[in-house]
C-alpha positions as CSV (number, residue, x, y, z in Angstrom):
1,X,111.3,115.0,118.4
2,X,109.9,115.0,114.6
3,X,108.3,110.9,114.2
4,X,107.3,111.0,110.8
5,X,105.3,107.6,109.8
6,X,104.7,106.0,106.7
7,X,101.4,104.1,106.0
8,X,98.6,103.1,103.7
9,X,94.8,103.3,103.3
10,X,94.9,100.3,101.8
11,X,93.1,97.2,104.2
12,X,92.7,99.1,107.3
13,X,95.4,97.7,109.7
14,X,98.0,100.5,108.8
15,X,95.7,103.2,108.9
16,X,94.8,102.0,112.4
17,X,98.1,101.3,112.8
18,X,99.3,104.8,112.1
19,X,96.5,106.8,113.6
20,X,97.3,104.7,117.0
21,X,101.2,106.0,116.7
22,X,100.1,109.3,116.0
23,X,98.0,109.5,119.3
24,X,100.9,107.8,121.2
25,X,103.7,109.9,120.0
26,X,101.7,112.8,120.6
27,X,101.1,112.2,124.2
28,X,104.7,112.4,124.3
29,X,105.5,115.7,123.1
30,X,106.4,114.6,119.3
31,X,105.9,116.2,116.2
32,X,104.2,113.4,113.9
33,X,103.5,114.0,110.4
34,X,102.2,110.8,108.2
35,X,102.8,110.1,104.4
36,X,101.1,107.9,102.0
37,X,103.3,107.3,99.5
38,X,101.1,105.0,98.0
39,X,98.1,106.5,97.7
40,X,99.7,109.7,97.3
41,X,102.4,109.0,94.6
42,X,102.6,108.2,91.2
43,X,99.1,107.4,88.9
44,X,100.6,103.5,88.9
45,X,100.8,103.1,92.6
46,X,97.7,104.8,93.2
47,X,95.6,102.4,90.5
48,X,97.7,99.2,92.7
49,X,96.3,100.4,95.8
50,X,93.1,101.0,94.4
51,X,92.8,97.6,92.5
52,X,94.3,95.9,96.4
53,X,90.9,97.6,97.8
54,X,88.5,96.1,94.8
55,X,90.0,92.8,95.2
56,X,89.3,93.1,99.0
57,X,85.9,94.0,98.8
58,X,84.7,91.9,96.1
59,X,86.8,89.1,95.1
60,X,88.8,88.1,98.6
61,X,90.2,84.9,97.2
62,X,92.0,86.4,94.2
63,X,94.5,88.2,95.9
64,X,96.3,85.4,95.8
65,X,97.0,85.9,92.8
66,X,98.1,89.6,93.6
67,X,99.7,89.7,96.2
68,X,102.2,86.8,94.4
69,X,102.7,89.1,91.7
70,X,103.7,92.0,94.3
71,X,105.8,89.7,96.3
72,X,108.1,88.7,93.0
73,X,107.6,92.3,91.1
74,X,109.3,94.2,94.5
75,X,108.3,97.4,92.8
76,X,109.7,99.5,95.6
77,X,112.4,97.2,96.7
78,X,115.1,100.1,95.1
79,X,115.3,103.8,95.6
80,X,115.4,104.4,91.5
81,X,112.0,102.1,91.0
82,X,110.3,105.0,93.2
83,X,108.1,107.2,90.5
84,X,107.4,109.7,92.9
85,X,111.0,110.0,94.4
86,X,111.0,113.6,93.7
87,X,108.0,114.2,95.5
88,X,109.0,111.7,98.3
89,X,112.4,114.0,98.6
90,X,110.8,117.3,99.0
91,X,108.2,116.3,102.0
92,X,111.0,114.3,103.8
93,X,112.9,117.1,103.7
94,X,110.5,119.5,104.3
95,X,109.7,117.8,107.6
96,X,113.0,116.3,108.5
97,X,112.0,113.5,110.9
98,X,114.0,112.5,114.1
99,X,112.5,109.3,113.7
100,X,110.5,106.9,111.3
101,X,108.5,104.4,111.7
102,X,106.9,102.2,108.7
103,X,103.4,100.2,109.3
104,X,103.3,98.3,105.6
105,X,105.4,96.5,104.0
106,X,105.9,97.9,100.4
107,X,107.7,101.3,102.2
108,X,110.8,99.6,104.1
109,X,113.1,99.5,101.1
110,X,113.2,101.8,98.4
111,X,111.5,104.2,100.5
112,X,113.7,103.7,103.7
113,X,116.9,104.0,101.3
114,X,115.7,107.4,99.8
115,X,114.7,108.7,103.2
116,X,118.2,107.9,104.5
117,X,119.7,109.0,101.2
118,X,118.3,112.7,101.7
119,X,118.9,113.0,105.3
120,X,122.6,112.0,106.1
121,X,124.9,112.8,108.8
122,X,123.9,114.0,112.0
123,X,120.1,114.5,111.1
124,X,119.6,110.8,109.4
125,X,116.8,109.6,111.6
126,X,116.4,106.2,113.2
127,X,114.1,103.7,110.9
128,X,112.3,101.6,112.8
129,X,109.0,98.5,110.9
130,X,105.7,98.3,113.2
131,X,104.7,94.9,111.2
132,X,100.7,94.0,112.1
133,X,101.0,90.7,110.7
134,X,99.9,88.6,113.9
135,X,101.6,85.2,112.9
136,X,103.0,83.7,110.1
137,X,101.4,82.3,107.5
138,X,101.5,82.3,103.6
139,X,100.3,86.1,103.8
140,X,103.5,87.2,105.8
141,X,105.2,89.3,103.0
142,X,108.6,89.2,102.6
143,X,108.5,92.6,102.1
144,X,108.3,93.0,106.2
145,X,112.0,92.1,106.3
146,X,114.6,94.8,105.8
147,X,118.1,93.9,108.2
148,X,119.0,97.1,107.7
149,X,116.3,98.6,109.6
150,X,116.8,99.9,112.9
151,X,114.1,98.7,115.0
152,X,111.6,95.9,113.9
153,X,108.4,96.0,116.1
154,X,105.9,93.5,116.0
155,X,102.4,93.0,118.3
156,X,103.3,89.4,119.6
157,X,106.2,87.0,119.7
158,X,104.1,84.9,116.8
159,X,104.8,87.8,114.4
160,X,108.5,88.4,115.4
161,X,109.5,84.6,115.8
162,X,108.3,84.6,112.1
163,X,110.6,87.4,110.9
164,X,113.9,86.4,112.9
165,X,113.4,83.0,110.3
166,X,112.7,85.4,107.9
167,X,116.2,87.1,108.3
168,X,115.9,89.8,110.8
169,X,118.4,90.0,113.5
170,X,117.4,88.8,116.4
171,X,118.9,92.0,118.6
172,X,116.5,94.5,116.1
173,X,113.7,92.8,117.2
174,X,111.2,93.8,120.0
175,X,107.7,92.2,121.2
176,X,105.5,95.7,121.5
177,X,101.8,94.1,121.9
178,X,98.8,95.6,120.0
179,X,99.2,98.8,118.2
180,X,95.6,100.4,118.8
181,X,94.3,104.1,120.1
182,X,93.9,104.2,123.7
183,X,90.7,103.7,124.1
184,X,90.8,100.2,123.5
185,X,93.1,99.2,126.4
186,X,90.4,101.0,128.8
187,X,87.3,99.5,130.0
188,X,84.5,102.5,129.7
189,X,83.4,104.6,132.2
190,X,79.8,104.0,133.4
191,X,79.1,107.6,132.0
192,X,80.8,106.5,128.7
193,X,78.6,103.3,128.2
194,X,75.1,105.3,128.9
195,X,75.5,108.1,127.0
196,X,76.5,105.5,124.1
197,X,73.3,103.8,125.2
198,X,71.2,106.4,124.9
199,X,72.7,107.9,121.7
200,X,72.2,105.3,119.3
201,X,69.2,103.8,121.4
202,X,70.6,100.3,122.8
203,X,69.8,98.8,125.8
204,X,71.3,97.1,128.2
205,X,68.9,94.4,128.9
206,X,69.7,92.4,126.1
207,X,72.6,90.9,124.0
208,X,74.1,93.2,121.7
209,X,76.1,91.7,119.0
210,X,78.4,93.5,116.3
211,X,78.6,92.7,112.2
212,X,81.6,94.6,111.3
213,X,83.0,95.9,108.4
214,X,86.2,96.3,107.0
215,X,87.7,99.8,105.7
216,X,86.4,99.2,102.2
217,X,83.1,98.6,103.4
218,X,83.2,94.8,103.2
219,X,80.8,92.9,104.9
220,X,77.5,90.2,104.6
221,X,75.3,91.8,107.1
222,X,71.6,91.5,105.2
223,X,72.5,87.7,104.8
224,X,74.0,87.5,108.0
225,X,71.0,89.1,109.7
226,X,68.7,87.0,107.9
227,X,70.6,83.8,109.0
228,X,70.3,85.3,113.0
229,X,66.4,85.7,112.4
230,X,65.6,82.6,111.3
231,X,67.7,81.0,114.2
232,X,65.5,82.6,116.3
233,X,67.9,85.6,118.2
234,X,66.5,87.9,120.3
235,X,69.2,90.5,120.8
236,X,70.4,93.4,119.3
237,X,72.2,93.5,116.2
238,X,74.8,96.6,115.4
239,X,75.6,96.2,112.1
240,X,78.2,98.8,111.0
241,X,78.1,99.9,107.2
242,X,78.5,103.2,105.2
243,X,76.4,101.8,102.3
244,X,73.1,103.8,102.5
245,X,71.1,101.3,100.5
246,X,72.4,98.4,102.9
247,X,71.3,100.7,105.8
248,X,67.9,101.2,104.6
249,X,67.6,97.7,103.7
250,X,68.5,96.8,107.4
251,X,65.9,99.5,108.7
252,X,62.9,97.8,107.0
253,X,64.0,94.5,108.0
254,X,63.9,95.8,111.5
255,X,60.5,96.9,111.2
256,X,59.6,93.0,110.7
257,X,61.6,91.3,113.3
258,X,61.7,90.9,116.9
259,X,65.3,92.1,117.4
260,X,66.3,95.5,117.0
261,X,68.4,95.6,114.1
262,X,70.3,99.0,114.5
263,X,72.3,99.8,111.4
264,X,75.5,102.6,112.4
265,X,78.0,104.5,110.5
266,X,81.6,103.9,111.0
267,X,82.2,105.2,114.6
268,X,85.4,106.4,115.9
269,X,87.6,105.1,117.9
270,X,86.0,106.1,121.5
271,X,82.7,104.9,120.4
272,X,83.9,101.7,118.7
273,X,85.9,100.7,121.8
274,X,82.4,100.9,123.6
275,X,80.3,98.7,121.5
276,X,83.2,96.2,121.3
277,X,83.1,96.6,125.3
278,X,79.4,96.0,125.3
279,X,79.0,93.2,122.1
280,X,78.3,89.5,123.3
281,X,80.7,88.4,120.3
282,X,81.4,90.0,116.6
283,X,81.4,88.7,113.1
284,X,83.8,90.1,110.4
285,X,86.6,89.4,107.7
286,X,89.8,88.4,109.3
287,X,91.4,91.3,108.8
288,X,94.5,92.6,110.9
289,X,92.3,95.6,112.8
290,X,89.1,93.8,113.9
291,X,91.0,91.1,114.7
292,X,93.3,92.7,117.5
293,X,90.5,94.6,118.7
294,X,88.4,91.2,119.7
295,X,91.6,90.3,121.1
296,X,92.3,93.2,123.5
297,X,89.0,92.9,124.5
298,X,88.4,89.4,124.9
299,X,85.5,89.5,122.7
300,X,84.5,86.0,120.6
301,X,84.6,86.4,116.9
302,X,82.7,84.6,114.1
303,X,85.3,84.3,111.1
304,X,83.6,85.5,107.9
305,X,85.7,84.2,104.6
306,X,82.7,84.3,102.3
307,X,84.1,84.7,99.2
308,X,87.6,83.3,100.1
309,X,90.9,84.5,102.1
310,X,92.8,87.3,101.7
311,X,96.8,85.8,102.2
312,X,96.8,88.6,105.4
313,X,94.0,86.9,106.9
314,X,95.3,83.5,106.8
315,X,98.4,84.9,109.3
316,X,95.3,86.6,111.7
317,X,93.3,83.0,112.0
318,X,97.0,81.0,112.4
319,X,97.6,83.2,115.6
320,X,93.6,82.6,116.4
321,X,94.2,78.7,115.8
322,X,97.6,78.6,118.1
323,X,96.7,81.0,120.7
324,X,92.9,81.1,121.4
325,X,90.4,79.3,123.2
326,X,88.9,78.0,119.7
327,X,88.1,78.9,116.0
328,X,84.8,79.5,114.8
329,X,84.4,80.2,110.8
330,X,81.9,80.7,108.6
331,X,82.0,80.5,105.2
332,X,78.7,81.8,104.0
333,X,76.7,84.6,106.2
334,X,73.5,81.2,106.2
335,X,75.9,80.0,108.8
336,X,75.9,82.6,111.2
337,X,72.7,81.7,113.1
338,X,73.6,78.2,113.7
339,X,77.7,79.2,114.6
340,X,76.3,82.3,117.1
341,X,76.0,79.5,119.6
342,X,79.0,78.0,119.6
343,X,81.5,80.6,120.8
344,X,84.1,81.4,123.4
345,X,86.4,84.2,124.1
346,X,90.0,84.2,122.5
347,X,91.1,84.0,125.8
348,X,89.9,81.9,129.3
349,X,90.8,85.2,131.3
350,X,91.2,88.3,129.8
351,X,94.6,89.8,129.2
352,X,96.1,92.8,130.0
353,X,97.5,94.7,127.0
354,X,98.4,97.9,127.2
355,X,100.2,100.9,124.9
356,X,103.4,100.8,127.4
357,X,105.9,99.1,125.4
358,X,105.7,101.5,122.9
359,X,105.1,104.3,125.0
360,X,108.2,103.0,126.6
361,X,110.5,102.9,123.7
362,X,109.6,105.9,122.0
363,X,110.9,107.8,125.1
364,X,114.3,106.1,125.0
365,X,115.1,106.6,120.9
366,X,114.3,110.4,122.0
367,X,116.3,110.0,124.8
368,X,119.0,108.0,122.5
369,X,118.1,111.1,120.0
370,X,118.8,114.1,122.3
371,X,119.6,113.0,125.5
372,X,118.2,113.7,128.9
């Protein structure tokens, strides 16, 4: 069975999104192969993509603006609007998929046409949507919603309650939980946690808390840091960042400070399932990724929207608001200090997510597929 899944560096979400598939199908037996028509396409959709990450990191609040303009525009909303079509032709045909399965929601039209298009008859695949959007809210693209589709998947009943009113059948649609890699449904081994312990030199004696980053390296952590220290913490701050002058500018302010203030690359996913296991709570952008991790593992999260919300995030902190224990935000990193006491879990008891939905259901289109 050839699942070949279509995704996009920009955010973070559907990178996760379609590195967690990959990982799942494989365990199966499939073949996977995963395009980026975006990022790898035409010069325009490249700059869009780039210009999506820009606004992202720098000016959160503007994309607004942007993301209006893509929702009217539909650039890929037809087969002959596709600049790299000929491009797009040749590696679906080169790889002739079984079975795809889109994570974003600028490929489920123009690119879901051409894909059927050049692979008809007996060898047009099954197309099914994974949408990460975790609620509805004014960031809930319309762009999600293709009838045609085969499947349309979505993490809770939030996200697909929102797209049946948006015009998907209600047969197509099917509740899958949490799209992450394995890791993150597992609690650690004992042997997992100390060698991560002893690697990057935590300790277990004292609270370790996380300042995430998004995939474009967004994030307030010198502020935020500054904020904890002068509310007097006394635990251990990971702050993830792949900025080497932020990392040296954490480093000396560790040297002055009672906590230990351990700045870390951007782990993978084993490792980054073990410091969320072992962080007291986590501050970060809203962002579809971060997000469902904290919620898989229970962990409280600090809502940073310095610099204004992204329409996406506004769908992650409406499921937050309808479904969680309570909703802590702060607007500037200052606030931090004084929020860091103020926190619960998402949930009273944690819940029990796991990959077997998906798992599940990918077995029975190959079944549907070949049989047996």
């Amino acid at each position: 069975m050839r699942l070949l899944i279509l995704s996009a560096k920009t955010g973070g979400g559907h990178e996760m999104r379609a590195r967690a598939l990959t990982e799942l199908a494989s365990s199966l037996g499939f073949e996977t192969h995963t395009i980026r028509p975006l990022e790898e396409g035409s010069i325009i959709d490249r700059f869009g993509s780039n210009l999506y990450n820009w606004i992202q990191k720098f000016y959160p609040r503007l994309h607004r603006f942007y993301f209006g303009f893509l929702e009217f525009a539909s650039l890929h909303r037809k087969t002959c609007t596709i600049l790299s079509e000929k491009k797009m032709r040749q590696e679906v045909t080169g790889f002739s998929p079984d079975l795809v399965i889109s994570v974003h929601a600028h490929l489920n039209h123009g690119f879901r046409d051409l894909i059927i298009e050049e692979l008809e008859g007996d060898a047009k695949p099954k197309f099914v949507v994974y949408c990460g959007e975790l609620a509805d809210g004014i960031g809930y693209s319309r762009h999600w919603i293709n009838p045609m589709v085969d499947e349309f998947w979505g993490p809770f009943s939030d996200c697909i309650g929102a797209a049946i009113k948006k015009g998907m059948p209600k047969s197509k649609c099917h509740v899958m939980g949490p799209l992450l890699r394995s890791h993150f449904y597992e609690m650690p081994a004992d042997a997992q946690v100390k060698e991560f312990i002893l690697k990057y030199d935590f300790s277990l004696d004292d609270d370790i808390v996380l300042l995430g980053t998004g995939a474009n390296g967004v994030q307030n952590h010198i502020k935020a840091s500054k904020s904890l220290l002068n509310n007097s913490f006394r635990g251990q701050i990971a702050a993830l960042c792949s900025s080497k002058r932020i990392k040296s500018q954490l480093t000396q302010m560790a040297q002055h400070s009672g906590p230990m203030i351990k700045p870390l690359s951007i782990l993978d996913s084993r490792e980054m399932s073990i410091l969320t296991y072992l962080s007291s709570w986590i501050y970060g952008r809203p962002g579809a990724g971060l997000t469902t991790e904290s919620l898989v593992a229970n962990k409280p999260m600090i809502f940073d929207i310095n610099g204004g919300l992204m329409p996406q995030e506004e769908n992650n902190l409406n499921f937050w608001r309808e479904n969680c224990q309570s909703l802590t935000i702060a607007r500037r990193p200052e606030e931090l200090g004084l929020l860091s006491d103020k926190i619960l879990p998402p949930f009273r008891k944690r819940k029990q997510f796991s990959p077997r939905k998906i798992l599940d259901r990918l077995s029975l289109l190959r079944k549907e597929r070949y049989g047996g």
